[in-house]
C-alpha positions in Angstrom: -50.1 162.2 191.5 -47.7 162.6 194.4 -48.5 165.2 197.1 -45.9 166.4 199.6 -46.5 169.1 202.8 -44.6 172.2 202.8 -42.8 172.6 206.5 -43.1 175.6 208.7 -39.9 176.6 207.1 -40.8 176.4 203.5 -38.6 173.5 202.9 -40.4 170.2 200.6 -39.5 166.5 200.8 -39.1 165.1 197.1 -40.5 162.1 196.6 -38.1 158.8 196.3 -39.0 158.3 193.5 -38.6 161.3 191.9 -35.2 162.0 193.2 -34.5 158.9 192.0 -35.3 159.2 188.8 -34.0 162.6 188.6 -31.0 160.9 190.0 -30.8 163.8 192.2 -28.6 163.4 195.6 -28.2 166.0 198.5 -26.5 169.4 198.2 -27.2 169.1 194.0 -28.6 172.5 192.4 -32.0 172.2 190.6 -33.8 175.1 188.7 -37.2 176.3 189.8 -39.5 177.5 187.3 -43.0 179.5 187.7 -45.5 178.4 184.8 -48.9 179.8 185.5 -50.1 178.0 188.8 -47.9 175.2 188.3 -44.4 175.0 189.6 -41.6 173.3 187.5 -38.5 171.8 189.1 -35.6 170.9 187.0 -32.0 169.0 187.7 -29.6 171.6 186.5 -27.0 170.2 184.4 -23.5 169.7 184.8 -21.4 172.2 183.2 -18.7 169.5 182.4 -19.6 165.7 181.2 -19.7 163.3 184.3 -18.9 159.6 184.3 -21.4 157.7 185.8 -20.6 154.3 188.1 -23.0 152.4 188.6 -23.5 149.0 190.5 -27.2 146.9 191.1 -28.0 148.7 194.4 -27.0 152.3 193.7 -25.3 155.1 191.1 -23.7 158.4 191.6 -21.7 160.7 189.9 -18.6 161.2 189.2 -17.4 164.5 188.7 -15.1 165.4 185.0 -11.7 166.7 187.0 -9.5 165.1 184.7 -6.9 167.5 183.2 -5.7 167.3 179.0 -2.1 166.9 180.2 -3.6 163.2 181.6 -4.5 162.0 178.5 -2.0 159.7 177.0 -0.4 160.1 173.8 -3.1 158.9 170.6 -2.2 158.2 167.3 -5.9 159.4 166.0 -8.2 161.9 166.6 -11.0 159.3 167.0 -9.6 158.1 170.2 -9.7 161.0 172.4 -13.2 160.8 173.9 -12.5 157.2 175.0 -8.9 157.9 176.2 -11.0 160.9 178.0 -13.2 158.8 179.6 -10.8 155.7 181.0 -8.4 158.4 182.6 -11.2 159.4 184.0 -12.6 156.2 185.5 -8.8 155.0 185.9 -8.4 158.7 188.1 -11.5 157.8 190.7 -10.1 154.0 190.5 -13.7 152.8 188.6 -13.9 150.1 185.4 -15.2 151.6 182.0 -18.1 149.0 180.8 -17.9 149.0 176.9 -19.1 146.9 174.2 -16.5 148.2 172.3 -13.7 145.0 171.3 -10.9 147.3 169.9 -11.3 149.8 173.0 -10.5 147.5 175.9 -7.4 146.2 174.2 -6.1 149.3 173.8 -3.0 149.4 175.7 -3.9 152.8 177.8 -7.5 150.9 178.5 -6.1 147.9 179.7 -7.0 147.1 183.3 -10.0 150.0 183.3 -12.1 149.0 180.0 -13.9 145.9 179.9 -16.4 144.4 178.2 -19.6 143.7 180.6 -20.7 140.6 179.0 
């Protein structure tokens, strides 16, 4: 059990470890919840789907900005999500990591999706 000390202004320091693993960063919005004696702090949710980028020393998000009109054209339904999600890294100039061989030869993937391994 962690403790933490309330200031003279009300305010309390998260743990480290906690934020991290809440992946919480300053200025993000998190839900407080009375439950008998206990208080319960939660990470609101995005409203839209974020991309994350991550690297060995650190991760943030990225926030879902990326307009329909962006997406290039498809020939199948099946393809949208992933479409969705390289405009997106190609709009904040990030790689897609995916396992997936047929996405990252996709010619609107080329240059953002690549396989990790």
């Amino acid at each position: 059990m962690n403790t933490a000390t309330i200031s003279t202004k009300g305010q309390l320091v998260i743990p480290t470890r906690f934020r991290k693993a809440l992946h919480l960063q300053a200025g993000d919005k998190v839900s407080l919840t009375l439950e008998g004696d206990r208080l319960l702090l939660e990470r609101e949710q995005p409203r839209r789907a974020r991309l994350v980028e991550t690297s060995r020393k650190q991760a943030r998000w990225v926030p879902a900005d990326l307009r329909a009109a962006r997406l290039p054209a498809l020939t199948s339904h099946a393809h949208v999500t992933d479409a969705y999600f390289v405009e997106l890294a190609r709009a904040h100039r990030l790689k897609l990591a995916t396992l997936d061989d047929e996405l990252y030869k996709k010619p609107w993937a080329i240059g953002i999706a690549e396989n990790p391994l």
